[in-house]
N, C-alpha and C positions, 0 to 999 in steps of 0.2 A: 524772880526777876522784877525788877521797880517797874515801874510805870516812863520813866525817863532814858532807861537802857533799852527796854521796848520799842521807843518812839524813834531811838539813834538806830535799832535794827532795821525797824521796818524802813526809814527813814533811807537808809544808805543802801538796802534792796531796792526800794523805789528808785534811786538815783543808778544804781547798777543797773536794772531791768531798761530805763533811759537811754542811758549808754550802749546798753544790747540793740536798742533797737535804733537808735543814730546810727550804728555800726554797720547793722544789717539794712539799714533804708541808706545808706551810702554806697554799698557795697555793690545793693540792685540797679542804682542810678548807674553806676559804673559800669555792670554790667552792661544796660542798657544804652548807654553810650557807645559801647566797642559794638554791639551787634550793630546800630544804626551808623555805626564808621563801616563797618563791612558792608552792609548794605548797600550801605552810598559807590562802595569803591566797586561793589557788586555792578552797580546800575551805570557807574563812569565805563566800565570796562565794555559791556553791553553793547552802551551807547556807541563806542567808540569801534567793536567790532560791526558794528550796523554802518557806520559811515565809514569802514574799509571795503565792507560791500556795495552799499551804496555808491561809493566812489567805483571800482572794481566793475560794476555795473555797468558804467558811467560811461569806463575805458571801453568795454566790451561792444556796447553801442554804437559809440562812436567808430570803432574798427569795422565793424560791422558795414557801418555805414559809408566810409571809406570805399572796404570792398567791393558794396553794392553799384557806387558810384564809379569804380574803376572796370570792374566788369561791364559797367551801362555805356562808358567811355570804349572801350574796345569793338573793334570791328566785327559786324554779324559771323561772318564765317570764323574771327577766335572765338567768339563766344563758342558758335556751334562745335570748332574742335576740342574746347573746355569741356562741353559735356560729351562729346563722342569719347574723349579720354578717360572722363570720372567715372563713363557707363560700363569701359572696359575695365577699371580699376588699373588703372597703370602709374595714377599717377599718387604721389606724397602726400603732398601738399594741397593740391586742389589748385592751382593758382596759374597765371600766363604772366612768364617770365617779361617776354618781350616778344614781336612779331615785326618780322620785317619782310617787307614787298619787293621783290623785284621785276622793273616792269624792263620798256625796252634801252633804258637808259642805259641799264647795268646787265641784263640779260637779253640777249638779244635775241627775240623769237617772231622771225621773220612769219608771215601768214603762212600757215600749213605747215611750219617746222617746230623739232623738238631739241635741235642739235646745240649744244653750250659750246660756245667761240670762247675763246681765251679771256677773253672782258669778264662773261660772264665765270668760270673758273675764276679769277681772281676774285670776284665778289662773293663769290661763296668759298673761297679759304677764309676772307674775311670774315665771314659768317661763324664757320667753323673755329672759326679761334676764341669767340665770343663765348659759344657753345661749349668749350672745352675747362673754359676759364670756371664754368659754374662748380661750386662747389656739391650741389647737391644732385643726387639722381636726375635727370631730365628724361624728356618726351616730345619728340618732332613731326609737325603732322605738317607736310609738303602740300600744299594745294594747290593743284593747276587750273589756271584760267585762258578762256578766249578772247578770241572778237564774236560778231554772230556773223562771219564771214562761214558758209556751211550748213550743213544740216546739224536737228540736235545731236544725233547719235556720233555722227564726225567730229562735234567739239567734244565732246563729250571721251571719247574717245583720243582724241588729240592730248584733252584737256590733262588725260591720266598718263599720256608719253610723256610730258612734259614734267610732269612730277615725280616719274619715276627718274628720269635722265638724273634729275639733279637729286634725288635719295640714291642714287648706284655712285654717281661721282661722290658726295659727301662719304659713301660709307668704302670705298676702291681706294681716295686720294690722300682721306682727312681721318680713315680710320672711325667714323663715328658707326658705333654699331646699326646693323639693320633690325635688330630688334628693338631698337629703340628708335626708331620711324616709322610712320606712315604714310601713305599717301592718299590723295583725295580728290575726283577731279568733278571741279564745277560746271565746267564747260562753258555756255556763254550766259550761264544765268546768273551769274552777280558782275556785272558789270561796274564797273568805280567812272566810266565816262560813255559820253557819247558815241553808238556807235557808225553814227551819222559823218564822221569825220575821220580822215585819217590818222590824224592824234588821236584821238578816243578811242580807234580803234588799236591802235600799238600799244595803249595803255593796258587796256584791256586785255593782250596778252602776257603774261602775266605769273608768275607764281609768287604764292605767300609760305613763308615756312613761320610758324607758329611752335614758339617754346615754350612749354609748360613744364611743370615739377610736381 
């Protein structure tokens, strides 16, 4: 072999070995482009599941906070039938639908009586119709109030006629089961007015039925 055939071999090796290796240093770069495309799309999706939680967090808080504020808004004695109910476990939800008072406007309980007048039946069909509409499971806690007309044990006592009168009519008229009420009698220690006046003191007698779920 001449010396000029030699030179065109080695020559067009060298030029091939070239091209092997542009080929192959191409090939890497490319590689190396799609991992760091993955990566990227790796760290967007990340990112992206971190401010669904974050956000999600957000909601949760805020609900939360709602809660706190709507139970702080509610009346000591729902509150207190809130947990008297969570404690028995009766309830779904955890939560107080709605609570309504009836003083002597709508229920009329004369000092020393427990007896429901027609006025007050109509107000608690009313009641009951409310109650029925709910879709979800419920729980009724009946709580009877005084004046401090009496000693503690006679309100006290009074306080729990009055709450049962209207848990017997509710579950006799309206059909609402009596396992699904309770009653509870405060007697004359949560007052809501005065009992220095004869307003104050009508007010004060009094039942609250309390719906929870």
């Amino acid at each position: 072999m001449n010396t000029k055939i030699a030179l065109r071999l080695l020559t067009a090796t060298a030029f091939a070995a070239a091209l092997g290796a542009c080929a192959t240093s191409s090939s890497v770069d490319k590689k190396i482009a799609e991992a760091q495309a993955q990566n990227s799309q790796k760290i967007e999706s990340m990112e992206t599941q971190v401010e669904d939680l974050q956000q999600k967090q957000k909601a949760t808080d805020a609900h939360l906070a709602q809660t706190d504020q709507k139970v702080s808004e509610l009346s000591q004695t729902a509150q207190d039938a809130l947990k008297r109910a969570q404690d028995a476990g009766v309830l779904a939800k955890g939560k107080v639908v709605f609570e309504q008072t009836f003083t002597e406007d709508r229920v009329k309980f004369k000092s020393g009586k427990y007896d429901l007048d027609k006025d007050a039946q109509a107000a608690l069909d009313e009641f009951a119709g409310k109650v029925k509409a709910l879709t979800d499971p419920y729980f009724v806690e009946i709580q009877g109030h005084t004046d401090n007309v009496g000693g503690k044990r006679y309100n006290e006592d009074l306080g729990e006629r009055r709450a049962e009168a209207v848990r017997r009519y509710l579950s006799k008229s309206q059909g609402l089961p009596l396992n699904r009420m309770s009653t509870i009698s405060y007697g004359d220690a949560a007052p809501v007015a005065s009992n220095k006046t004869r307003k104050g003191r009508a007010e004060n007698r009094r039942v609250v039925l309390v719906v929870l779920e």
